[in-house]
LUMLUMMI-21754 format. One record per atom (N, C-alpha, C): residue in three letters; residue number from 0; y, z, x. Coordinates in Angstrom, 2 decimals. Atoms other than C-alpha are relative to their C-alpha. Layout:
<nodes>
(ALA,NUM,(Y,Z,X)),
...
</nodes>
This chain:
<nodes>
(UNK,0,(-0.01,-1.40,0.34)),
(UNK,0,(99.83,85.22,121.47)),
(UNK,0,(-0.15,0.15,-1.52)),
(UNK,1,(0.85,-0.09,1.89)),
(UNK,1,(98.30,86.60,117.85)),
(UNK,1,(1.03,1.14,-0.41)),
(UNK,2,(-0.65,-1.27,0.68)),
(UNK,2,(100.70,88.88,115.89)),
(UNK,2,(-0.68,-0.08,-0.96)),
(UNK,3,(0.18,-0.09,1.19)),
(UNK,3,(99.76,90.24,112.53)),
(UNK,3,(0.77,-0.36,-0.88)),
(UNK,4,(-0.93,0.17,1.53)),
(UNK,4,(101.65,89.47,109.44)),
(UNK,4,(-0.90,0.13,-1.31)),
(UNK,5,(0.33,-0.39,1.11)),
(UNK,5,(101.06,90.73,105.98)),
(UNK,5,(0.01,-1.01,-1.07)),
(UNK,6,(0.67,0.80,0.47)),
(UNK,6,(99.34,88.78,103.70)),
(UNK,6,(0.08,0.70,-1.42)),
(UNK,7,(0.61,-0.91,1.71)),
(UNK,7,(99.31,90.09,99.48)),
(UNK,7,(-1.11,-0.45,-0.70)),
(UNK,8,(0.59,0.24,0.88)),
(UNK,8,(96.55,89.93,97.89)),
(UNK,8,(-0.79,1.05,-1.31)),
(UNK,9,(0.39,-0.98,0.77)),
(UNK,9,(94.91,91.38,94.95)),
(UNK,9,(-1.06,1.10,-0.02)),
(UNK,10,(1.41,-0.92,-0.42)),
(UNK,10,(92.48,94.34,95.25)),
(UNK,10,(-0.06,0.68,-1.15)),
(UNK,11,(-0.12,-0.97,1.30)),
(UNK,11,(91.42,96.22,92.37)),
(UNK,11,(0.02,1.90,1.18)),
(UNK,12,(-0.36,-0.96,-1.18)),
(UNK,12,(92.53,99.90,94.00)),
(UNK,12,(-1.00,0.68,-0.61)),
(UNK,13,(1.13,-0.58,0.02)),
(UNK,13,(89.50,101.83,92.47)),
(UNK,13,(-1.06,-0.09,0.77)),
(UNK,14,(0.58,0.88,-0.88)),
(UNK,14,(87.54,99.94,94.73)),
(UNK,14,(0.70,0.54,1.08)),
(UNK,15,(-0.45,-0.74,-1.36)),
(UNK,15,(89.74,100.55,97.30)),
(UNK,15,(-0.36,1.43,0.60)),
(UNK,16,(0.16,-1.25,-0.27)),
(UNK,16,(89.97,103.95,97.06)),
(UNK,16,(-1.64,0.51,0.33)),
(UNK,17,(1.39,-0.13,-0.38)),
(UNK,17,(86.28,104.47,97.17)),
(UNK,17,(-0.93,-0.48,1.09)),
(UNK,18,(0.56,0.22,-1.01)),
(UNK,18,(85.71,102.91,100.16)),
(UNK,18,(1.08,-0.06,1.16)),
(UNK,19,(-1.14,0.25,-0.58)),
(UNK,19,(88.95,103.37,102.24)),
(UNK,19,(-0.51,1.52,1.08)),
(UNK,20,(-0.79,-1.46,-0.63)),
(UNK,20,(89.21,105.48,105.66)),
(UNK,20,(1.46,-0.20,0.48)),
(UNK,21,(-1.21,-0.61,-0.30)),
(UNK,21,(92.52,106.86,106.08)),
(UNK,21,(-0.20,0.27,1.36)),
(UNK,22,(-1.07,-0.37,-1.66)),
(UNK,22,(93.80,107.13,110.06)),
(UNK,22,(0.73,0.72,0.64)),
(UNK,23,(-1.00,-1.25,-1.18)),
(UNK,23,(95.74,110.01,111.50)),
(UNK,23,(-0.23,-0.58,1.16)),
(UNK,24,(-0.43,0.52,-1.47)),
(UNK,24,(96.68,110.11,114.95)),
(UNK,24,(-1.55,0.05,0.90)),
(UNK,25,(0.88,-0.08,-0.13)),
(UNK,25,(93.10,111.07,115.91)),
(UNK,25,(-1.49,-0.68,-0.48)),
(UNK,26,(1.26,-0.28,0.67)),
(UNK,26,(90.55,111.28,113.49)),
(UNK,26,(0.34,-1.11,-1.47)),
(UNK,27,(-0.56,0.91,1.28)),
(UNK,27,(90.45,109.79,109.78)),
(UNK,27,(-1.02,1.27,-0.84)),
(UNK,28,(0.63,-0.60,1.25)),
(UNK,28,(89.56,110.79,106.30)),
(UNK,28,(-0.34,-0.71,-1.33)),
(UNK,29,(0.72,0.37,1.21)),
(UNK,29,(87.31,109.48,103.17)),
(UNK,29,(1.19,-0.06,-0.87)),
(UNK,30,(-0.88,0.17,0.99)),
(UNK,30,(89.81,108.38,100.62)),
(UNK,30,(-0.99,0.86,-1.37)),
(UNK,31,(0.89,0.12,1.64)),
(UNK,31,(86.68,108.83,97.93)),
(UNK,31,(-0.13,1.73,0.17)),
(UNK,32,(0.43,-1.44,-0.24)),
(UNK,32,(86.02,112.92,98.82)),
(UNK,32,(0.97,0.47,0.68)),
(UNK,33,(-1.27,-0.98,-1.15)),
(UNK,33,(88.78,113.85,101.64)),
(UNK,33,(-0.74,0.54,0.99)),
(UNK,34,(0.97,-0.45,-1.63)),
(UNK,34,(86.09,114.40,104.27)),
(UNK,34,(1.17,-0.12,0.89)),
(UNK,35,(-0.52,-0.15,-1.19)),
(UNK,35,(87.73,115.28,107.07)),
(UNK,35,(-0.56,0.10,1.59)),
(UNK,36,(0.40,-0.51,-1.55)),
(UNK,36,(87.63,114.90,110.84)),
(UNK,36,(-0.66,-1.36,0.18)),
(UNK,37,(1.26,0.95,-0.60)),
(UNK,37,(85.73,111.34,111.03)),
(UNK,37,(0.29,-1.02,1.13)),
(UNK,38,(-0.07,1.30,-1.13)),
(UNK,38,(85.27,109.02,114.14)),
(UNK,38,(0.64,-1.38,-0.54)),
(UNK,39,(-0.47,0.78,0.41)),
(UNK,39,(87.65,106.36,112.51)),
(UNK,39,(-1.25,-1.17,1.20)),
(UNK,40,(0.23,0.88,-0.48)),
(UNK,40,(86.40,104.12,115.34)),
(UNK,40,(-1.32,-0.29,-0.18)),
(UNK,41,(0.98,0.20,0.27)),
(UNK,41,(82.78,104.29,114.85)),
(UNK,41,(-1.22,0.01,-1.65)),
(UNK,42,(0.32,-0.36,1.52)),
(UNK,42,(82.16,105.54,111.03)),
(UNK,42,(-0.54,-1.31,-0.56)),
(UNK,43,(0.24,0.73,0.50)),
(UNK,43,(80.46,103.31,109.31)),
(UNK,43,(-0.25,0.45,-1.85)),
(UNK,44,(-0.05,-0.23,1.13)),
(UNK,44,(79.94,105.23,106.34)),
(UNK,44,(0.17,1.61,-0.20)),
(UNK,45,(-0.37,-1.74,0.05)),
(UNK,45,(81.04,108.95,105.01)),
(UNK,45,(-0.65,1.14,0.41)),
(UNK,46,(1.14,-1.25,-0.33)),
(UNK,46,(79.35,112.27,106.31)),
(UNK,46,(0.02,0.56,-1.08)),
(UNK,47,(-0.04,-0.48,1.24)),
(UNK,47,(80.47,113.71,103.07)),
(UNK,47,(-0.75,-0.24,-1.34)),
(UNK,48,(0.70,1.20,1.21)),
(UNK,48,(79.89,111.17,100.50)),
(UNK,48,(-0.77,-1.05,-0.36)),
(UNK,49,(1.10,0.59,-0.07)),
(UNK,49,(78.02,108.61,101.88)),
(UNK,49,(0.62,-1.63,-0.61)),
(UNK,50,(-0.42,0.97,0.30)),
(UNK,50,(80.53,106.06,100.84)),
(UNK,50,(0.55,-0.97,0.77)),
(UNK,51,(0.41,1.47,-0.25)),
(UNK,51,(80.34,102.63,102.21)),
(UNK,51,(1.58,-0.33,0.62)),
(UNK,52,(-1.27,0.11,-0.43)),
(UNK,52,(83.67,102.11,104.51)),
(UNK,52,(0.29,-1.73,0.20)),
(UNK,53,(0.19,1.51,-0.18)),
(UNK,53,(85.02,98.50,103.88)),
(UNK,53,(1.27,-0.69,0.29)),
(UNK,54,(-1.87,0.41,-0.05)),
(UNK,54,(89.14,98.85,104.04)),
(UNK,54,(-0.13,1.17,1.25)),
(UNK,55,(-0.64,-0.98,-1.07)),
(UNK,55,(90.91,100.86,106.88)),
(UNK,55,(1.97,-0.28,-0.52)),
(UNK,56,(-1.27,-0.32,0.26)),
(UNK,56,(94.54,102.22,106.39)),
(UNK,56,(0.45,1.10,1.23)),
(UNK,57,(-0.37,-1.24,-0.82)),
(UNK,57,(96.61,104.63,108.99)),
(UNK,57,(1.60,0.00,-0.44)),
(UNK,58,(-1.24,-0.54,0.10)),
(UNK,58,(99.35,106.57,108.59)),
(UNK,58,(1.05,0.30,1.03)),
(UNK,59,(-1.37,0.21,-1.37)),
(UNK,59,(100.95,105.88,112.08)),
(UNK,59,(0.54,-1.38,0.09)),
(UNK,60,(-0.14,1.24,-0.16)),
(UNK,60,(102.16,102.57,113.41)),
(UNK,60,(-0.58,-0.99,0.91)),
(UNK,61,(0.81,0.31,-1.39)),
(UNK,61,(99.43,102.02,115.86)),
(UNK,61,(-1.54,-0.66,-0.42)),
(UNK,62,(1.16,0.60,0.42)),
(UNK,62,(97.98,99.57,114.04)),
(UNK,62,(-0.92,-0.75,0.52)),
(UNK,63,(0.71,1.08,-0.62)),
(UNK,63,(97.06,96.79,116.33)),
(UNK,63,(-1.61,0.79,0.78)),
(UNK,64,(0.79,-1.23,-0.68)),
(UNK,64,(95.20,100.08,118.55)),
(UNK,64,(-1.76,-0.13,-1.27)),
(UNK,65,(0.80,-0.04,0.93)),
(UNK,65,(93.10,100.57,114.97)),
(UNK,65,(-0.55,-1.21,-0.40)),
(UNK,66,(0.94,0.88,0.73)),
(UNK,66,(92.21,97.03,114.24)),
(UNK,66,(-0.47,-0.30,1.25)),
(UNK,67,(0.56,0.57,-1.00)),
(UNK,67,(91.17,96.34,117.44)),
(UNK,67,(-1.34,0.93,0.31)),
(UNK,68,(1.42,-0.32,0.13)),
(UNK,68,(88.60,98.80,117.38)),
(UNK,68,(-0.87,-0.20,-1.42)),
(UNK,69,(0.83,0.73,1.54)),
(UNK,69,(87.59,97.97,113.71)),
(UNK,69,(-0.25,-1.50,-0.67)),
(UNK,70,(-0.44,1.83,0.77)),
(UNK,70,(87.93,94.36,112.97)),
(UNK,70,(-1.36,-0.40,-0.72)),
(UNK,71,(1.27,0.16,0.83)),
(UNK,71,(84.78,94.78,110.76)),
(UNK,71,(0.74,0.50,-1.85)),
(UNK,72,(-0.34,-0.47,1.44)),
(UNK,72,(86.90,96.53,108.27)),
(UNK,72,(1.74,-0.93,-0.17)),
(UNK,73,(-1.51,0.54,0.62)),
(UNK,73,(89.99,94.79,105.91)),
(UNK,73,(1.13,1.37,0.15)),
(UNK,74,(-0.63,-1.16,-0.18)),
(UNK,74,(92.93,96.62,107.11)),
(UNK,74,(1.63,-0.53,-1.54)),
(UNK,75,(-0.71,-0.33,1.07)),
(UNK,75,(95.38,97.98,104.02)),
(UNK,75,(1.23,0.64,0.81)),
(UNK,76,(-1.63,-0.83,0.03)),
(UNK,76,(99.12,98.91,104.29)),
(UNK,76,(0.12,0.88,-0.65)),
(UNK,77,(0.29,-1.27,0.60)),
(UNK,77,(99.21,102.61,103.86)),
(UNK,77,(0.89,0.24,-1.01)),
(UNK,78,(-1.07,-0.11,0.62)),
(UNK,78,(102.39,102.57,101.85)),
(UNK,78,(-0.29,-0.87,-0.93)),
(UNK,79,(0.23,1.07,0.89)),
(UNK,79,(101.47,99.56,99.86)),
(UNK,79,(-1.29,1.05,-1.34)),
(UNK,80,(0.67,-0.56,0.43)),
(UNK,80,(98.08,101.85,99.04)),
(UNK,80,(0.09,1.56,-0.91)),
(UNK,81,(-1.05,-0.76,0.49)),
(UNK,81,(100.36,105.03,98.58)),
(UNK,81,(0.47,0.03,-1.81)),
(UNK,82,(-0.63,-0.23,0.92)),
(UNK,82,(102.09,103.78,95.86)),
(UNK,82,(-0.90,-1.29,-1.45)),
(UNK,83,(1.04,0.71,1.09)),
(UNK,83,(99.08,101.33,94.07)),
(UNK,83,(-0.81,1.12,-0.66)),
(UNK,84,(0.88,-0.78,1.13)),
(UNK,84,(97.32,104.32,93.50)),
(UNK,84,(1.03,1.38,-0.69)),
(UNK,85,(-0.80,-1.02,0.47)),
(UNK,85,(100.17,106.71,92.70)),
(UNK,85,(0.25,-0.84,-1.68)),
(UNK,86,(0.22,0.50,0.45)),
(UNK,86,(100.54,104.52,90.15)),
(UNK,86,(-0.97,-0.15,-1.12)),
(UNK,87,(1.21,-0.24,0.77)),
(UNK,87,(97.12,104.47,88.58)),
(UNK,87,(-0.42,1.38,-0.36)),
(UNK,88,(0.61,-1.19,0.31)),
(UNK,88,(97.09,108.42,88.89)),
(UNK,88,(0.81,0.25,-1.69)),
(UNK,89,(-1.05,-0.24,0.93)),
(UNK,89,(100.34,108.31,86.72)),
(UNK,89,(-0.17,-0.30,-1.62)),
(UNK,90,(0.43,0.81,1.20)),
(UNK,90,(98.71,106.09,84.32)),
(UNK,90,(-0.98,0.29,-0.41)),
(UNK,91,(1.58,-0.94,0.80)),
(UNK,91,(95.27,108.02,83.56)),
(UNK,91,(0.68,1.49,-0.33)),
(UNK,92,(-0.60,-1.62,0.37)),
(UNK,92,(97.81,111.27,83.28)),
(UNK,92,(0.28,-0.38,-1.33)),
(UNK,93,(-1.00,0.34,1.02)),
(UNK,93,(99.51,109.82,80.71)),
(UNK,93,(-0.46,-0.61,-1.11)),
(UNK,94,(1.10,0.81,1.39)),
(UNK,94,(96.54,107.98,78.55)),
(UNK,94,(-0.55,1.39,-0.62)),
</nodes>
């Protein structure tokens, strides 16, 4: 039997962010624009922006559900991502 376990590694989060969809219980959303409403499971790239989907993140706990239909994309810990870029906002406020 395969469990997941969390792995750290380094990502530059600009990067991230620009190619990250976000997961709701449904649907998902473009980290890079905030498009809303997209086929998490099939998206390959933004309707909005046109940006290149290469991480996946969700904000439920129904992760295994989400990588099992994506296992094309690196999946991110939403909380981990949360507070890497809270972080970086804090730090371009403040330069």
């Amino acid at each position: 039997m395969t469990e997941f376990i969390r792995v750290w590694k380094e990502f530059d989060i600009k990067d991230v962010s620009g190619h990250l969809l976000m997961v709701g219980d449904l649907t998902g959303d473009c980290s890079s624009c905030r498009h809303l409403g997209i086929d998490y499971s099939q998206a390959k790239t933004c309707p909005g922006c046109g940006a290149e989907f290469k991480y996946i993140a969700t904000r439920t706990r129904d992760t295994r559900r989400i990588k099992t239909k994506r296992p094309d994309l690196i999946f991110i810990d939403f909380e981990d991502y949360k507070k890497a870029s809270g972080k970086l906002r804090a730090r371009d406020l403040l330069s």
